[in-house]
KEMIRO-494717 format. One record per residue: residue number from 1; x, y, z of N, C-alpha, C in turn; residue in three letters. Coordinates in steps of 0.1 Angstrom, whole numbers, plus 5000, padded with zeros to 4 digits. Example, Ala and Ser with C-alpha at 12.3 -4.5 7.8 and 13.67 -1.06 7.14 Angstrom:
NUPA  nr   nu   nv   nw  cau  cav  caw   cu   cv   cw rest
NUPA   1 5132 4943 5078 5123 4955 5078 5132 4967 5078  Ala
NUPA   2 5128 4978 5071 5137 4989 5071 5129 5000 5079  Ser
This chain:
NUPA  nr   nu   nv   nw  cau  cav  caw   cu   cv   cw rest
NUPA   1 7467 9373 3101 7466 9373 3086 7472 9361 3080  Unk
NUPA   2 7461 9350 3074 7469 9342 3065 7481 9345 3054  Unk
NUPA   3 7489 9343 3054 7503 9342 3040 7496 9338 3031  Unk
NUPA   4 7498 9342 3021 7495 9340 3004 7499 9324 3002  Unk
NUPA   5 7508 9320 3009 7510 9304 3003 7505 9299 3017  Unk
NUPA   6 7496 9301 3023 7494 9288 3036 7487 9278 3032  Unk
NUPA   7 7481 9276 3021 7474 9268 3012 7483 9256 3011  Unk
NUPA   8 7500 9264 3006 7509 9252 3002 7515 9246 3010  Unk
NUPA   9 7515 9250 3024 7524 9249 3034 7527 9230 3037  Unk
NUPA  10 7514 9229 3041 7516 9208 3041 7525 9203 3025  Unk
NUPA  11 7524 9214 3016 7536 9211 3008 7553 9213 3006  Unk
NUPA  12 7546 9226 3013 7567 9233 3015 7574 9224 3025  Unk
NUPA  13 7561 9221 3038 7569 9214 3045 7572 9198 3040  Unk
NUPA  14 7567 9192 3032 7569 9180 3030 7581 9179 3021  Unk
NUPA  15 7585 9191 3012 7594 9191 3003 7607 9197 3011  Unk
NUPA  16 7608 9206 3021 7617 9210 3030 7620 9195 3037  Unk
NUPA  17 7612 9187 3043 7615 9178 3048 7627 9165 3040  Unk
NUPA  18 7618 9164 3026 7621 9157 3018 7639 9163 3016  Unk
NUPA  19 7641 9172 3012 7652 9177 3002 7663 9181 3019  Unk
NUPA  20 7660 9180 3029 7668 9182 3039 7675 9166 3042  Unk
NUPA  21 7667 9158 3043 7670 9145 3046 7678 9143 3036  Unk
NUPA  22 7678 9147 3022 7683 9142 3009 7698 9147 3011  Unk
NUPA  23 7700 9161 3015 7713 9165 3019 7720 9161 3024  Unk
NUPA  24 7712 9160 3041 7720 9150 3048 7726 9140 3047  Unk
NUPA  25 7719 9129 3042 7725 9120 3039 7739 9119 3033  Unk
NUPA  26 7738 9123 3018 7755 9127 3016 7765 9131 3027  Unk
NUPA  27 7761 9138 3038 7773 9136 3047 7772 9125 3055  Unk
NUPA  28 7769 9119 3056 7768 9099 3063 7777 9094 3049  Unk
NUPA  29 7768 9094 3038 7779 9089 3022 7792 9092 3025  Unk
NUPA  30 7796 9106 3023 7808 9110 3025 7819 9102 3036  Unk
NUPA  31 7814 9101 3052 7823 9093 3062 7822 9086 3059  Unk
NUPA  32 7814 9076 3055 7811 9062 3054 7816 9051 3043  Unk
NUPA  33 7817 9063 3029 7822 9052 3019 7826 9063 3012  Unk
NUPA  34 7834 9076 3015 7843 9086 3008 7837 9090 2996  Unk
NUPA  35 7821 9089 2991 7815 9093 2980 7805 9102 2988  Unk
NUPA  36 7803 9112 2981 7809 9122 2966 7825 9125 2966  Unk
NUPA  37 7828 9130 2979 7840 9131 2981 7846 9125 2990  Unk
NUPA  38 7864 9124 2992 7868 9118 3004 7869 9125 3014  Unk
NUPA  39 7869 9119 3029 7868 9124 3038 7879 9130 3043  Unk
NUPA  40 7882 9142 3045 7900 9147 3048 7907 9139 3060  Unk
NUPA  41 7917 9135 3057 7922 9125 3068 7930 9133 3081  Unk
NUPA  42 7926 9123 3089 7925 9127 3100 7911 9126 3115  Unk
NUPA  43 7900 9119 3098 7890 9123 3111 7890 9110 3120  Unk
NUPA  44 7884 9112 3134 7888 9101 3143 7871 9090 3139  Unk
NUPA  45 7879 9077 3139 7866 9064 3136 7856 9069 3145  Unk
NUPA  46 7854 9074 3155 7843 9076 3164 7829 9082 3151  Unk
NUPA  47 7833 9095 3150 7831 9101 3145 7827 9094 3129  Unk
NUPA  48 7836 9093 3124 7833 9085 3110 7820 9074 3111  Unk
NUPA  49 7822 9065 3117 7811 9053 3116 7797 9055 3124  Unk
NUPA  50 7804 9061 3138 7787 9069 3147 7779 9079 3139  Unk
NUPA  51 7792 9088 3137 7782 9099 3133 7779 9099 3120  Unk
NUPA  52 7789 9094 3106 7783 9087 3090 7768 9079 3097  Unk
NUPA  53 7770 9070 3106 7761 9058 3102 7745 9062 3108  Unk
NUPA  54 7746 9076 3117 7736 9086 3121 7730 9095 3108  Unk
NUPA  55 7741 9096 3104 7739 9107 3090 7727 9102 3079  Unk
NUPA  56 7738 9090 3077 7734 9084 3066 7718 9079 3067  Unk
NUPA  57 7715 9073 3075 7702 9060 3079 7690 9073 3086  Unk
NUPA  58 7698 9084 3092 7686 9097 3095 7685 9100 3083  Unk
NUPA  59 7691 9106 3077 7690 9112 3063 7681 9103 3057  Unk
NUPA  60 7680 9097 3057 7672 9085 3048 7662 9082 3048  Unk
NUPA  61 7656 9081 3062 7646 9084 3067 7636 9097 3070  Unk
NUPA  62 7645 9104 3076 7636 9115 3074 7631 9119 3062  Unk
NUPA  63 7638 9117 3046 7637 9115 3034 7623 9110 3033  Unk
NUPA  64 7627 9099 3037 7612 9087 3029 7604 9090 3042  Unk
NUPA  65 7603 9099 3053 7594 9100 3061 7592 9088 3069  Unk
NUPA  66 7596 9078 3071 7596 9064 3081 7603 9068 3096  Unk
NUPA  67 7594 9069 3104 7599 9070 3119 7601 9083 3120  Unk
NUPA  68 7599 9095 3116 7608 9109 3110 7606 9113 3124  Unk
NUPA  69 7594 9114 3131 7602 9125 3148 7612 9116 3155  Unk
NUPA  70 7613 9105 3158 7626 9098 3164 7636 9100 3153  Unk
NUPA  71 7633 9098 3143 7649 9102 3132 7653 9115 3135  Unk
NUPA  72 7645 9121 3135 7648 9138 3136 7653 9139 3144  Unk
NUPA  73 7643 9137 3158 7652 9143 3170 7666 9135 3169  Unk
NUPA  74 7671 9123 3166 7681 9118 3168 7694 9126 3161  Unk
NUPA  75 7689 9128 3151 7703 9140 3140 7703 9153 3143  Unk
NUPA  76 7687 9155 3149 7691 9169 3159 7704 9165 3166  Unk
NUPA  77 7697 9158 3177 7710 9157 3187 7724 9152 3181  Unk
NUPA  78 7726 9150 3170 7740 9148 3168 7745 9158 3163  Unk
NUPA  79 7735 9164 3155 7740 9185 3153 7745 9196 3163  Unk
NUPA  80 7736 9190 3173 7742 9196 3182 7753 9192 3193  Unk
NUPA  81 7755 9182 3194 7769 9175 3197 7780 9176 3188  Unk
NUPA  82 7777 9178 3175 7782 9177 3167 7792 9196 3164  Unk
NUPA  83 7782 9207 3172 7786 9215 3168 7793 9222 3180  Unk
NUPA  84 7792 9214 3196 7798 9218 3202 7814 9212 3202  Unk
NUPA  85 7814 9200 3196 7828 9189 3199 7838 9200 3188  Unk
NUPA  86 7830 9199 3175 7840 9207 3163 7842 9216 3162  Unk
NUPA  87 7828 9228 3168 7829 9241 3162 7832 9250 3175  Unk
NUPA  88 7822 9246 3183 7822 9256 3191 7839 9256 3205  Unk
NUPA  89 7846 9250 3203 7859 9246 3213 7866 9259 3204  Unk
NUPA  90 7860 9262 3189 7869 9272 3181 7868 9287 3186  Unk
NUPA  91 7855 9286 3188 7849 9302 3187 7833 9303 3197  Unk
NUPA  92 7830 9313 3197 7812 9313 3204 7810 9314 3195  Unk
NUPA  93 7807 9320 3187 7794 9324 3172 7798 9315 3160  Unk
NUPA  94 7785 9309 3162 7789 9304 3144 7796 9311 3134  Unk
NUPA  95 7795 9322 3131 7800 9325 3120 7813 9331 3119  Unk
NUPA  96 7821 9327 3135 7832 9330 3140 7844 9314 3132  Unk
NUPA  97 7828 9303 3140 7839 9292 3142 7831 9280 3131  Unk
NUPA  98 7824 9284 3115 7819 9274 3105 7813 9268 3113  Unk
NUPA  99 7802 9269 3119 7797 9257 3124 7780 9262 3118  Unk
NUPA 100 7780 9272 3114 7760 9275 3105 7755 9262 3101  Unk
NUPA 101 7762 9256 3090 7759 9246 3092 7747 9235 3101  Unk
NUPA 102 7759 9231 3111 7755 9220 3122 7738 9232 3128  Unk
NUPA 103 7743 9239 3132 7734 9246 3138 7717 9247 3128  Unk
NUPA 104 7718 9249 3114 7707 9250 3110 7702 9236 3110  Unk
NUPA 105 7711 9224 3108 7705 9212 3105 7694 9209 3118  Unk
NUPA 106 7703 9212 3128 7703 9210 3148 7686 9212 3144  Unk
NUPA 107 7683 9227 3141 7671 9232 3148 7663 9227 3135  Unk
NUPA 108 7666 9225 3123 7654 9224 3114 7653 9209 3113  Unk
NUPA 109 7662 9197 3117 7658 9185 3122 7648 9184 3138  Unk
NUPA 110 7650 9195 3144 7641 9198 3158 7629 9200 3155  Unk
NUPA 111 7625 9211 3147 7614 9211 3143 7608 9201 3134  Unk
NUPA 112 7615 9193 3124 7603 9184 3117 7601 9171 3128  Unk
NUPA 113 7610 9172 3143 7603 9161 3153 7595 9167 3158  Unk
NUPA 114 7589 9179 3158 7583 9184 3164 7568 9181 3157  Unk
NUPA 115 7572 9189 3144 7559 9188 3135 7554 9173 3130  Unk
NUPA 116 7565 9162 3132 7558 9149 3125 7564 9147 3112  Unk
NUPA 117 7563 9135 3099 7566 9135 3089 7555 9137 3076  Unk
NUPA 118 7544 9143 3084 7538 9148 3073 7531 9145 3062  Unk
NUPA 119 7527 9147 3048 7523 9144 3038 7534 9135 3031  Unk
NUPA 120 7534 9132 3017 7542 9122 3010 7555 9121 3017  Unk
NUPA 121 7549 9107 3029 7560 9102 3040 7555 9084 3038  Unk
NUPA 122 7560 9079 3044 7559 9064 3045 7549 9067 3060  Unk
NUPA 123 7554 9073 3066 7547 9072 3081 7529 9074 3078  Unk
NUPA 124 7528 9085 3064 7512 9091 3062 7506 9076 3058  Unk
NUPA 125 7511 9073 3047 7511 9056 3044 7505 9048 3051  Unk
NUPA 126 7514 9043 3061 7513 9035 3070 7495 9038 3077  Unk
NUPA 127 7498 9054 3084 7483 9058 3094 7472 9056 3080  Unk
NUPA 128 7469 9060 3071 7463 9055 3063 7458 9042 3062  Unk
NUPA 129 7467 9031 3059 7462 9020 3061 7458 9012 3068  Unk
NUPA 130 7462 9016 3080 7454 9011 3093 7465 9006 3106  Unk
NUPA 131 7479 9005 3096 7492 9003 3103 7497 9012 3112  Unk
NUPA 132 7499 9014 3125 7507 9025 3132 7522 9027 3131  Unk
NUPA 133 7531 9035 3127 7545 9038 3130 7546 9041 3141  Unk
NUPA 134 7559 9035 3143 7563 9040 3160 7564 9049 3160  Unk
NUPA 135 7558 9056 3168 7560 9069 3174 7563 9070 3193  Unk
């Protein structure tokens, strides 16, 4: 049985896509240049400039849809690296050891590599014109 919105779906997901990248990003901002907020001290440079400068430049991309399954899968994989180094050494269950978070970004950056970047993307752009994005 069709859903009442499958009509909109090439739109939820283009806007899920859009407003996920948008979030992200602010945490790449945050390591990288202490805006919105500063970063609590203590975190180690590894982490600050790898993982901000993964943040930031995935986030940004998956945003504007340029390159989005290699962006994606890439911030996947740092969510999930990300959730075993900090969270999970605390606890097994997310909601034991704050890590929901990393874990939703993990899988819902998994999925838009999976699914492609979609409608109002740079990548739809590009196949349109006659240009290919790397894929």
């Amino acid at each position: 049985m069709k859903s009442f919105m499958s009509k909109y779906s090439s739109y939820c997901y283009a806007l899920m896509r859009i407003v996920v990248g948008f979030l992200f990003l602010w945490h790449g901002a945050q390591k990288l240049f202490g805006f919105p907020s500063p970063m609590p001290p203590g975190v180690p440079l590894f982490i600050t400039y790898v993982g901000g400068s993964i943040e930031l430049i995935g986030g940004i991309l998956v945003m504007v849809g340029l390159f989005t399954p290699w962006a994606a899968f890439i911030t996947s994989g740092e969510m999930a690296v990300a959730y075993w180094m900090a969270h999970g050494t605390k606890a097994l269950l997310p909601i034991q050891n704050g890590g929901e978070l990393a874990v939703v970004y993990c899988f819902v950056f998994l999925f838009i590599a999976a699914q492609g970047s979609g409608i109002w993307s740079v990548d739809s752009l590009m196949v349109s014109s006659g240009k290919s994005p790397d894929r």
